[in-house]
N, C-alpha and C positions, 0 to 999 in steps of 0.2 A: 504493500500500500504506500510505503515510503518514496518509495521508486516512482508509481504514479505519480503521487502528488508531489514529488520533484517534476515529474514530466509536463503537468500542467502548469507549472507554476513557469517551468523554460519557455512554453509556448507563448503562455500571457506575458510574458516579458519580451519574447520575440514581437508578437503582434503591438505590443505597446513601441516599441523601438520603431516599427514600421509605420505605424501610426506618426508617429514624432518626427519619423524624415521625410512622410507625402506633407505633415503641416507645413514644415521647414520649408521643404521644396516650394510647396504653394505660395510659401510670404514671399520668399527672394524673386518667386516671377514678378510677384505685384509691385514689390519691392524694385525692382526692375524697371517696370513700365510704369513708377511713379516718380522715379528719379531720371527718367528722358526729359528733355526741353518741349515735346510735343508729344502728353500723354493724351495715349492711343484712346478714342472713342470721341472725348471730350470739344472737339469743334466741329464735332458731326452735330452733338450736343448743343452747339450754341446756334446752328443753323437752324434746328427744328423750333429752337426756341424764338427767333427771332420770326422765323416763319409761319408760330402760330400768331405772334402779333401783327405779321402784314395781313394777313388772311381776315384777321380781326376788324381792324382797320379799314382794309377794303369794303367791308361789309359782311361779308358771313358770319353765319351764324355760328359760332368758335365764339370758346372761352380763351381770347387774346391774353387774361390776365394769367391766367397759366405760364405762359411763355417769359413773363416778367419773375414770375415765382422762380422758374428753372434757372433764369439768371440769376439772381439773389444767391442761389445756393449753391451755384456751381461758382460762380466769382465767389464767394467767401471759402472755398475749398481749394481754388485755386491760389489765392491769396496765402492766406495760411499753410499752403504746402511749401511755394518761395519761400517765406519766412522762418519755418520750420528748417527748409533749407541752410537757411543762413545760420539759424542758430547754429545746428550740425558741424555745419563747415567755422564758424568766426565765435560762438561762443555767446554772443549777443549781437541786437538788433540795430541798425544807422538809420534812425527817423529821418535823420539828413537824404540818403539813399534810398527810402521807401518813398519818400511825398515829392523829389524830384522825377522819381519813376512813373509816380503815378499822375504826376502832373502833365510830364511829356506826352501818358498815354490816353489821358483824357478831356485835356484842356484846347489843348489847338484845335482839336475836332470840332469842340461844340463851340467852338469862340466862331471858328471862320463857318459853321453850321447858322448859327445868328446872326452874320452877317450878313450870309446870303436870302435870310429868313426875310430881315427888314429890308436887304435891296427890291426884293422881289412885290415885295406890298408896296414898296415908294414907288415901282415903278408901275405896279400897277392902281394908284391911287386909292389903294384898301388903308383903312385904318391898322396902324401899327400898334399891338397890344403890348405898351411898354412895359406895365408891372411886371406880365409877366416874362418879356427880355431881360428885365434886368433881373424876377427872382430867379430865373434862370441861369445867368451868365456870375448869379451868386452860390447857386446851388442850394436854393430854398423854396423851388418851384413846388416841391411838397405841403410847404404850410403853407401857400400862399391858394392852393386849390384846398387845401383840408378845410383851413379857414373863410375867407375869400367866398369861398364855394365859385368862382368864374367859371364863366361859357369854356368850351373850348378851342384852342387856339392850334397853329403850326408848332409851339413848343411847349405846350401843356404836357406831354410824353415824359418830359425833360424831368421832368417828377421823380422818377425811378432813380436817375443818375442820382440827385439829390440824394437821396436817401444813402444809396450806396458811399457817396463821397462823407458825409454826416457818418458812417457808421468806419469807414477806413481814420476818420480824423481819430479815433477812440483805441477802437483795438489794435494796432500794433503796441501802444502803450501800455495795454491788457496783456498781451501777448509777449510782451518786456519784462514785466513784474515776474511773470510765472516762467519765461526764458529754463529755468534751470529745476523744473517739477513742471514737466508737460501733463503731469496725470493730474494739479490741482489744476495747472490751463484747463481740462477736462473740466472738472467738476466747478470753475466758474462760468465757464460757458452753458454749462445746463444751468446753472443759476440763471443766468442771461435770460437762455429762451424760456426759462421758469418765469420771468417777470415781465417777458412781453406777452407771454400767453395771459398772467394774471391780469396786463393790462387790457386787453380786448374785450376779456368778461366784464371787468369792474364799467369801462365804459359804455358795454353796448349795454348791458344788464342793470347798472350800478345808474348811471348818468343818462341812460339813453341818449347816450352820443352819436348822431347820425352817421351815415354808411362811409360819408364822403371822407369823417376825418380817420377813422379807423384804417381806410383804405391807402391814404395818406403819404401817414403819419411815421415818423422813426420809430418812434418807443413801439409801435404797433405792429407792425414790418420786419425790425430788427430783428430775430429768431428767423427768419428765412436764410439769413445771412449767415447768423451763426452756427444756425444748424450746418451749413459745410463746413463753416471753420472747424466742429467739432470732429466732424468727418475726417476732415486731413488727422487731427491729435491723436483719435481712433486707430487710423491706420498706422500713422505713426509709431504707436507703441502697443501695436500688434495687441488690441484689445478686441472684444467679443468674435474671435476670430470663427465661433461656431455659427455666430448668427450671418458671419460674412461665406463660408464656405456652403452653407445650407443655400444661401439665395444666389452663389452662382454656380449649383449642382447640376442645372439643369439649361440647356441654352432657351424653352421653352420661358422661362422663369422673368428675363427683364419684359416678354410681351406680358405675361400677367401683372408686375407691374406697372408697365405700361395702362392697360386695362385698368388696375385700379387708381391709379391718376384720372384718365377720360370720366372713371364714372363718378368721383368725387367731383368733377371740375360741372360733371351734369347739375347738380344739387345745387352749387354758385346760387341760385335763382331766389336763395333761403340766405339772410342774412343770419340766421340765428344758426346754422349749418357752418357757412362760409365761414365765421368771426370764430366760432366755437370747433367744429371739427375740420372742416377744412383746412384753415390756414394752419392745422395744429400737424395733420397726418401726411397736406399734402409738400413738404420739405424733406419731412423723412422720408417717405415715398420716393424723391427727388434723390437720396442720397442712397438709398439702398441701389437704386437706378445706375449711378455714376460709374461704384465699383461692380455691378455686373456689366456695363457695354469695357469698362478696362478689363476684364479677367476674361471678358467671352470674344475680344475684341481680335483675335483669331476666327471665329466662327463665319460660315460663309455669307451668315444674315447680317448679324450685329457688326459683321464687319465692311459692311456698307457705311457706318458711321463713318470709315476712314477713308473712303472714297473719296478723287481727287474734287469732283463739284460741293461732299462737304465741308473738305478742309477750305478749299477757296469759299464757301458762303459764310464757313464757322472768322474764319479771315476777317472777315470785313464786316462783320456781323456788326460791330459796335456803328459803322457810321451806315449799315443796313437801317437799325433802329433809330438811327437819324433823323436819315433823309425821308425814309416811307410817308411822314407826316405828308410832307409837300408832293411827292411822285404819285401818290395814289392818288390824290385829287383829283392834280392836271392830268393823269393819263384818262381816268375813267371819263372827266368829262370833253377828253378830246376823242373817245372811241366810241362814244353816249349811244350813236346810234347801230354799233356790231352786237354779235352776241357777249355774254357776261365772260366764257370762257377768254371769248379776244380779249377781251377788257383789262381781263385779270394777267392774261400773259405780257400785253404791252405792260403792266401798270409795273408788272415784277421787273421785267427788260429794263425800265426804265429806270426804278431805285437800284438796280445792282449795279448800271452803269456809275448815277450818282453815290453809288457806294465802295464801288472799286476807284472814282479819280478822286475820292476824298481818303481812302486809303492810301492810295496813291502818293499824293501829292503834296496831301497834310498829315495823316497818322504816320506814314513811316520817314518822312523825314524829321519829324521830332524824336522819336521813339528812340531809344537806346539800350536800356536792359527789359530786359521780360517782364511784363506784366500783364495781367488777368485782363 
């Protein structure tokens, strides 16, 4: 019996060891395709997302605001991986080198984008909506519609940026403190989304605070964001790795997440839905998503993400979400009389044009280090 139960005891130690070197094996792929300069999946990623906002926009029936979600969490995962980076490599963070990065990659766009916004109204004798050029060209177009409640305009979009740029001024300072214990970075970061979740209830439930500022707002938003910062800490320190190797077990697995994003994004239509479960499941949703199109990003489907028209739409995506404001307009009412399909194809021809010479011309001649 001795013998036996030596024999079983060799095997569960073999099968444990082999267990330990397929986990192993599987971090350092990830591990891998998370330390390239262009991880695999992720501008397939940025296309879709900016594409549900043309389609939005255009007019269809599409929940656009999805697409701004996907950004939120996939820019705060990307962010946070650089930075993660840097601690790695230098030990701590150069605020100096973070806000010139991010300046170069965000600022000249939208400066010479408002340029063009009021050339085009001057010349067409439209009134020019100053407030919101300038909360815009400040990066406070968010409270200025939360509050304000204004019509909307050519750079009323401009919104999102805001937020995002409000939420980059904070965390890398966050992301400094905790520099040298990524695992309590973790655990203030779920604080984080812990307090924007509390704030959404408090005000829809609490204040009955209308849709608009909720929809917004920083404090309200902010957990979109974090939620990918959290994501990058996660992997980073090779945490809940059962729940990560469970959801990319099957190549089947990112279409059912997929699926359960579309069917949350249906219910939108319920503010009590949206403010409460929506904006709560659909980031996580979003980030479970991220690491299955990276680990299945081999596969013959998912690996369409990396196809050469997504990497070039994922490219140019930022000044995609630009220009759309103004391209959709004038195209649809310059093809008013073909069908919707012509409509929609000139109107796409014609933003990716204005989006690839504002690429062009102005994002990458500022541009210098990587960023999100």
């Amino acid at each position: 019996m001795s013998h036996f139960g030596d024999a079983q005891a060799c095997a569960r130690s073999r099968q444990a060891d082999r267990r330990a070197e397929e986990l192993g094996a599987w971090w350092s792929d990830l591990d891998a395709k998370l330390s390239t300069s262009q991880i695999p999946g992720l501008y397939g990623v940025r296309a879709v997302a900016v594409g549900l906002v043309i389609a939005y926009h255009f007019g269809f029936e599409i929940n656009g605001a999805m697409g701004v979600q996907i950004f939120f969490t996939l820019s705060g995962f990307l962010i946070t991986t650089l930075l993660l980076r840097e601690i790695d490599a230098t030990g701590t963070i150069s605020f100096r080198e973070f806000y010139i990065r991010r300046t170069k990659r965000i600022f000249p766009a939208l400066y010479v984008f408002l340029v063009v916004c009021v050339a085009i109204l001057l010349l067409r004798r439209r009134e020019v909506p100053w407030p919101d050029v300038i909360a815009a060209s400040l990066y406070v177009q968010n409270y200025l519609a939360a509050i304000a409640h204004r019509p909307d305009t050519v750079v009323s979009h401009t919104w999102s940026l805001a937020i995002e740029e409000q939420f980059y001024l904070l965390w890398p300072i966050v992301a400094y403190r905790f520099r040298r214990d990524t695992r309590s970075m973790a655990k203030a970061l779920v604080a984080l989304i812990a307090v924007a979740w509390a704030a959404r209830q408090v005000l829809h439930y609490g204040f009955d605070v209308g849709q608009s500022y909720i929809y917004h707002a920083f404090e309200t938003r902010m957990d979109q964001l974090a939620v990918g910062c959290l994501l990058a800490v996660l992997l980073r320190e090779r945490m809940l790795h059962g729940l990560w190797r469970f959801a990319c077990a099957s190549p089947i697995a990112p279409a059912l997440v997929i699926a359960a994003l579309a069917a949350s994004s249906l219910l939108h239509g319920s503010n009590a839905y949206r403010f409460t479960v929506g904006y709560t499941i659909e980031p996580v949703l979003t980030a479970v998503l991220l690491v299955q199109l990276i680990v299945l990003s081999g596969h013959r489907v998912w690996g369409l993400f990396n196809s050469a028209p997504m990497l070039f739409l994922g490219r140019i995506s930022y000044s995609l979400y630009l220009y759309q404001q103004i391209t959709l307009y004038t195209a649809r009412r310059l093809t008013a009389d073909y069908p919707v399909v012509v409509q929609f194809g000139f109107a796409v021809a014609c933003t990716v044009l204005a989006a690839w010479a504002s690429y062009t011309f102005v994002e990458q001649r500022f541009r210098g280090a990587r960023a999100s």
